[in-house]
N, C-alpha and C positions, 0 to 999 in steps of 0.2 A: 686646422682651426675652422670650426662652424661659422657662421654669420651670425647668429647669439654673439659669440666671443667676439668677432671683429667688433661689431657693432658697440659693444661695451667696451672694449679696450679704445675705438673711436673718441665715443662719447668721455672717457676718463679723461684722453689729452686735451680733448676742447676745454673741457672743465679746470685744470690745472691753466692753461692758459688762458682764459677768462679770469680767473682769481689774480693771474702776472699781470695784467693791466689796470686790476684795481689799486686803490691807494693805503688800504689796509687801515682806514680810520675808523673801522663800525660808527661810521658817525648816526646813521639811519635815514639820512636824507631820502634814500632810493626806496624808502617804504622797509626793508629789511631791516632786521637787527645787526646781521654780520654782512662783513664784505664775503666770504662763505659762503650766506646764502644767498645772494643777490649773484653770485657769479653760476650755485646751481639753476635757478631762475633763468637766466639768460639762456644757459648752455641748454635746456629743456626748449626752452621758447623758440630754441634754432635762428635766428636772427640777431644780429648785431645791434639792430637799429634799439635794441634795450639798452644798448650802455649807455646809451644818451638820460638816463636815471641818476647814473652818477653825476652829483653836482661838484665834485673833485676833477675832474678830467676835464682838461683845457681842447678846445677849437682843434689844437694842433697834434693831438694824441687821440681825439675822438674817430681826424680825418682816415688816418690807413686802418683803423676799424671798421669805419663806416664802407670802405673803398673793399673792403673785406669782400663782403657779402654773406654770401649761403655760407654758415660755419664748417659746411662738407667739404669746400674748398680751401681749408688749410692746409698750410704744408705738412710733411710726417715732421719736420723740426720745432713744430711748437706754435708756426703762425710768422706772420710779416713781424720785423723788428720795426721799431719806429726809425730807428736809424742805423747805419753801420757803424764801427769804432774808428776814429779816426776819418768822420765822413764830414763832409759839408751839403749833405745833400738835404733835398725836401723830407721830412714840412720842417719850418722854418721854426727854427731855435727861440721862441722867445716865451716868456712867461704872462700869464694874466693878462697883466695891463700893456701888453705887444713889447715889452723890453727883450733884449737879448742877451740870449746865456749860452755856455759854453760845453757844458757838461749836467748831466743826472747825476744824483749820487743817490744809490740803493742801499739799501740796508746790508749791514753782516749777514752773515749766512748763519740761523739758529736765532739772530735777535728777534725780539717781538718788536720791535720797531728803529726807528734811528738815532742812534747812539751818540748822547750830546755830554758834554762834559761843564757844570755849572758851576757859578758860585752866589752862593742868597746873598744880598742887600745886606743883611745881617747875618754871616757868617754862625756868629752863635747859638742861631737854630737850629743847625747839622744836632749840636748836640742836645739844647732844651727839649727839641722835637723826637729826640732817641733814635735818628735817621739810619736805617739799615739796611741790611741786601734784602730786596724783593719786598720792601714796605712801596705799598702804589702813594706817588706826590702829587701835587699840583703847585702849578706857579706861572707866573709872566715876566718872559726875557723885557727890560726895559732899561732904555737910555744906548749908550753908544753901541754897546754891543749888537743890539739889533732892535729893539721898539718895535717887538710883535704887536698884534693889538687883540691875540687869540690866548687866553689861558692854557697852556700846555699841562697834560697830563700823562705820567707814564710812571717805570718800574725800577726803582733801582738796582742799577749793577754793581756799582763800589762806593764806598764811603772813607771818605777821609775824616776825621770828628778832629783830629788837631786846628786843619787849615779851614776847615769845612770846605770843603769840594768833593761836590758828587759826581758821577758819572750813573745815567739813567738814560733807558730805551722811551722815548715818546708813544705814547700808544693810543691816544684819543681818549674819551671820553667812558667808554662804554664800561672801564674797568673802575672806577672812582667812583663809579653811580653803582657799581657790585658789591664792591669790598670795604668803600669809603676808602681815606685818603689822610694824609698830611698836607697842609697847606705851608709852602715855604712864601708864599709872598713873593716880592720883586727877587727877579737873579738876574748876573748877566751869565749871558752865553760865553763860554770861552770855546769850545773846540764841537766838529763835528769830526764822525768817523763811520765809513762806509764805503763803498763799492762802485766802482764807475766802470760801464758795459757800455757809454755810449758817450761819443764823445764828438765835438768837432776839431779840440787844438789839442797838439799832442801835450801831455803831461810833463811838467818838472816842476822838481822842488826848490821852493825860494819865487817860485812866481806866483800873484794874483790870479785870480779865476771868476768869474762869474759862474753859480750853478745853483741847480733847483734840488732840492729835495724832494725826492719821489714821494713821500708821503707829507708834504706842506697844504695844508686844507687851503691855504690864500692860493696858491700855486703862482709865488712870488722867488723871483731870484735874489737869491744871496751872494754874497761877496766873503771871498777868504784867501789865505797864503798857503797851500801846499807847500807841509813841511816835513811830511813821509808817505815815503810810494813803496808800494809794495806788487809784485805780480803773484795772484793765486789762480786758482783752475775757477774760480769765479769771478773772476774780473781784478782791478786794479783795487789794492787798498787803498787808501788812504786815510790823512788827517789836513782837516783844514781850522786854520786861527783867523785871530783877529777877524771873527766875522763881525756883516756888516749886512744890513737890508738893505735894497734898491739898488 
């Protein structure tokens, strides 16, 4: 193998791991259109001290990027983890506003984002609105269930028109402003479902959890009941109810 080919197959893994640290909201804050390109950007610019662009990445996820340095000095395994599974170690667990949480939850593996299971305010719009698979919605979780204060936009994966409950991938912004959209108005949130790689308390079902969603633009902890665990060669499945902000 040439130095050409190292040097590209280098450059390919920095760039793959620069994209696993962003949050995956094309929101555009960082000047770019996609999380994408702002992650080729970085990886080109050689420096870490770019991800400090991202205004999704909290103080405590910025720190072992920054602590990084020169991007030649990653590891061949993809780059420091922010945390081990099952660790309590540095940097310190807490979200935004310095609250403490317990666990990340990642998305599936093939979702375009994090997989929430909802129900509108008015139920009877599942069907006025002709809601179907891969129609893009928009809406805001409001009242017990969680009292976002961010308009949610993403992709539907299943539809139920009887009960009206959907199940849909959050995905930001970027796709609603493409395609156009259905507006469902008020939902509550009933379930998340997703992937936990890091963790501080070990998992079971039937217990309370504080955790953050890896792709939450407020980068606020949430509150749930793990009520199924699963082990795959990606991490821990899971489903969490009865969520709850703060």
């Amino acid at each position: 193998m040439n130095d050409a080919t190292t040097m590209k197959d280098e450059k390919a893994t920095l760039l793959q791991r620069n994209l696993d640290q962003l949050p995956g909201l094309n929101c555009g804050q960082c000047g770019y259109k996609s999380c994408e390109d702002f992650a080729a950007f970085v990886t080109m610019s050689g420096t870490q001290e770019q991800m400090k662009r991202c205004t999704n990445l909290t103080q405590a996820q910025l720190t072992p990027l920054m602590k990084s340095g020169d991007q030649a000095a990653v590891s061949a395994e993809g780059g420091a983890s922010l945390v081990l599974p099952f660790s309590g170690a540095s940097p310190e667990w807490r979200d935004f506003l310095g609250r403490e949480y317990d666990f990340v939850l990642s998305t599936l593996p093939n979702d375009p984002g994090p997989r929430e299971t909802i129900l509108p305010h008015n139920p009877l719009l599942t069907r006025e609105l002709d809601i179907r698979r891969d129609d893009v919605i928009i809406g805001r979780p409001m009242g017990m269930s969680c009292g976002c204060p961010i308009t949610h936009c993403g992709v539907v994966m299943d539809v139920d028109p009887r009960t009206g409950i959907i199940v849909w991938c959050v995905t930001g912004p970027l796709q609603p402003r493409l395609k156009g959209f259905k507006d469902i108005g008020y939902y509550a949130a009933e379930a998340y479902e997703g992937i936990v790689k890091e963790t501080r308390k070990q998992l079971k079902v039937g217990l309370r959890f504080w955790f953050l969603p890896r792709r939450c633009m407020l980068q606020w902890r949430h509150s749930g009941l793990v009520n199924y665990i699963a082990h795959t060669k990606d991490g821990v499945r899971v489903r969490i109810e009865g969520l709850m902000i703060g």
